[in-house]
C-alpha positions as CSV (number, residue, x, y, z in Angstrom):
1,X,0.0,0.0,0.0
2,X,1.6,3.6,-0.8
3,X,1.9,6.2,1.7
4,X,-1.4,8.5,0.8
5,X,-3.4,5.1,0.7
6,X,-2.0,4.1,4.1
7,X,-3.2,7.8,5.2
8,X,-6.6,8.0,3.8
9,X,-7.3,4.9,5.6
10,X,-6.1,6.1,8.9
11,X,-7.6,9.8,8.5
12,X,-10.7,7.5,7.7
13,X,-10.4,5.6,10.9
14,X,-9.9,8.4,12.9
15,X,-12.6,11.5,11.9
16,X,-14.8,8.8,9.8
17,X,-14.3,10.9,6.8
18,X,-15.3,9.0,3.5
19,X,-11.9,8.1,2.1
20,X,-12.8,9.4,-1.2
21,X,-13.2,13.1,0.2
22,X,-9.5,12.7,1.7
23,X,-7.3,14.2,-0.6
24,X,-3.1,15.4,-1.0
25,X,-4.3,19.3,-0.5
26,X,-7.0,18.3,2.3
27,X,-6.0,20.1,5.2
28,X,-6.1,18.6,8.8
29,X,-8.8,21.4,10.1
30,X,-11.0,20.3,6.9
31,X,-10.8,16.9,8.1
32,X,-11.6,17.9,11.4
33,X,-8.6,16.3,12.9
34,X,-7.6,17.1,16.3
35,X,-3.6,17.0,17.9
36,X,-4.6,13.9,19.9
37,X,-5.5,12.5,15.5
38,X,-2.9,14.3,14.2
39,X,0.3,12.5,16.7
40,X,-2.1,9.2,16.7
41,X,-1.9,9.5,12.5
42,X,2.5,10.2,12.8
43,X,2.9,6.8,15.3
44,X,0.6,5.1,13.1
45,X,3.0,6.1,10.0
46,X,6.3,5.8,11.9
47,X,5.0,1.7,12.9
48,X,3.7,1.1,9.4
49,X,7.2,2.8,7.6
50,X,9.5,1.9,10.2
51,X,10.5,6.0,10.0
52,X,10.8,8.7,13.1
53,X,8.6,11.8,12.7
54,X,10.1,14.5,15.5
55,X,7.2,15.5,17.8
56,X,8.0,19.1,16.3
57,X,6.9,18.3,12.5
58,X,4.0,20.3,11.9
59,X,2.0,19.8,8.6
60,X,-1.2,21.4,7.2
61,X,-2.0,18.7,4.7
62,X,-2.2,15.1,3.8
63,X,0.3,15.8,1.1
64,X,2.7,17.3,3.2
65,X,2.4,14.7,5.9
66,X,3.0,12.2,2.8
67,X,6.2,13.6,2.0
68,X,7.7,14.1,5.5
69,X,7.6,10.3,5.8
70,X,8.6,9.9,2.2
71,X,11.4,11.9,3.4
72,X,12.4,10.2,6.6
């Protein structure tokens, strides 16, 4: 499964957002994700990739968050 698959399930999981609505420029408030989401969402993504996403990374977007762990 590729990273922004992996995420729109997760976002799905967490806010019950249709995965279809969930896209790379959908922004965390849109998706009405909170910070307890948002750092639930990062360990989810540092188990599944086997990265480490500092406590510090902020993000706006789906896409963004996609390309810090791309990065990492």
């Amino acid at each position: 499964m590729d990273i922004f698959e992996f995420l729109r399930n997760a976002i799905h999981s967490l806010s019950g957002t249709p995965v279809e609505e969930i896209r790379p420029e959908s922004s965390v408030k849109e998706l009405n994700l909170d910070l307890f989401d948002v750092e639930e969402l990062k360990l989810d993504a540092e188990k599944e990739y086997d990265v480490y996403i500092p406590e510090e990374t902020e993000f706006s977007t789906v896409g963004e968050l996609k390309e810090i762990i791309s990065a990492a």
